[in-house]
C-alpha positions in Angstrom: 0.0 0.0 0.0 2.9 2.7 1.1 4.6 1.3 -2.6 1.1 2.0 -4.3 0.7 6.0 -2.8 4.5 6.8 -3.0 4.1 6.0 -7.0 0.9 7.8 -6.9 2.8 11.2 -5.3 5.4 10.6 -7.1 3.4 10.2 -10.7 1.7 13.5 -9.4 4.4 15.6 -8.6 5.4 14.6 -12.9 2.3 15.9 -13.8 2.5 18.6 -11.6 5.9 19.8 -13.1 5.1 18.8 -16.4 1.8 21.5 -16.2 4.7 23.9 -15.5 6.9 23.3 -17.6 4.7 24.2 -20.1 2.9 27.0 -19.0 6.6 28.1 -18.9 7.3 27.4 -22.2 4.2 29.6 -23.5 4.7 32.2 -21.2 8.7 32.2 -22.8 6.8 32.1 -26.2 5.0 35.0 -25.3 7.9 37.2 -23.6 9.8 36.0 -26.7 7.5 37.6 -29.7 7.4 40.6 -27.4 10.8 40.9 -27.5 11.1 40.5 -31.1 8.4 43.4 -31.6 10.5 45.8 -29.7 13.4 45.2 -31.5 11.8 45.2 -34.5 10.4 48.8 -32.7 13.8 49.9 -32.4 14.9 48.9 -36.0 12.5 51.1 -37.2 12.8 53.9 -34.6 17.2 53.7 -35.8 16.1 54.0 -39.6 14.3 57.2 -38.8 16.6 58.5 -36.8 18.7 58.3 -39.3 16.5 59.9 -42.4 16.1 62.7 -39.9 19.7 63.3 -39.5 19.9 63.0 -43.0 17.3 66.0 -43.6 18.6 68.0 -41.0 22.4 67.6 -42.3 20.8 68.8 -46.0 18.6 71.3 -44.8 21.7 72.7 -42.8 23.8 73.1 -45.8 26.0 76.5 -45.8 24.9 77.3 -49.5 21.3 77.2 -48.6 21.2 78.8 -45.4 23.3 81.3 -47.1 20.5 82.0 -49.8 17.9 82.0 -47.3 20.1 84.8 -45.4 20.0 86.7 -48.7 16.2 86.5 -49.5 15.2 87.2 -46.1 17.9 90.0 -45.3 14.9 92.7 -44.9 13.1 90.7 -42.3 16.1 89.2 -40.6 19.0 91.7 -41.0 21.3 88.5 -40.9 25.0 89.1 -42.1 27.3 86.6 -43.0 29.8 85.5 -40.3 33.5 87.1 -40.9 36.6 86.3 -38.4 36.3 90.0 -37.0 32.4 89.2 -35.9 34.1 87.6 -32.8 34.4 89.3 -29.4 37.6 88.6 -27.6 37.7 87.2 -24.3 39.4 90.5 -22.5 35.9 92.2 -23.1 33.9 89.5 -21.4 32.7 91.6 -18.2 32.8 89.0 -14.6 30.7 89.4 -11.5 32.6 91.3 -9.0 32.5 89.3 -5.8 30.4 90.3 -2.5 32.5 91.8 0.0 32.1 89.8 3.1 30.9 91.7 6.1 33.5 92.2 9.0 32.2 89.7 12.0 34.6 90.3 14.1 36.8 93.4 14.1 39.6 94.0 15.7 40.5 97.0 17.5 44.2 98.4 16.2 44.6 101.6 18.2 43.8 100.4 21.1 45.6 97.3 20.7 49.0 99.2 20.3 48.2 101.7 23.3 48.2 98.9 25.4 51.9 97.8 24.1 53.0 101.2 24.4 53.0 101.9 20.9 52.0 105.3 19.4 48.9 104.7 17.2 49.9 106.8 14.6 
């Protein structure tokens, strides 16, 4: 009889894993062909990426922007770049610093007239 129920557990417990092996396997399946959209996702997001660095890299050629200086000087007032447009960095004006407030002054005369000094 004890034979008899430990084949019976143990022909269960087979089952039991075998159940989840499976729903394992589909659930893989199914993680699987999600991860194979994405990429695919990503494939697509990289190609237009790429045709939109393409456009802006011909839309940002010098000879065009140059025209479109030209035609639309009366609106703009843009001028072509020259070397001389260029500030240099002597002109650049910094932030004078805060002066720090005295905390704890210190009082000279009378420090000397104690040592016998003349103050002045």
């Amino acid at each position: 009889m004890t034979r008899f129920l430990i084949n019976l557990c143990i022909a269960l417990a087979v089952m039991g894993l075998g159940t989840w092996a499976y729903q394992e396997h589909y659930r893989t399946q199914a993680v699987m062909k999600d991860v194979r959209g994405l990429q695919a996702r990503i494939g697509d997001a990289h190609e237009r990426l790429a045709i939109l660095r393409a456009e802006w890299a011909y839309l940002n050629r010098p000879d065009r922007l140059r025209d479109l200086a030209d035609l639309n000087f009366d609106r703009l007032g843009l001028l072509p770049m020259e070397p001389d447009s260029f500030g240099s960095a002597r002109y650049i004006v910094y932030p004078i610093p805060d002066i720090l407030p005295i905390t704890d002054p210190i009082d000279v005369q009378s420090y000397l007239a104690t040592q016998g000094e003349d103050p002045l």
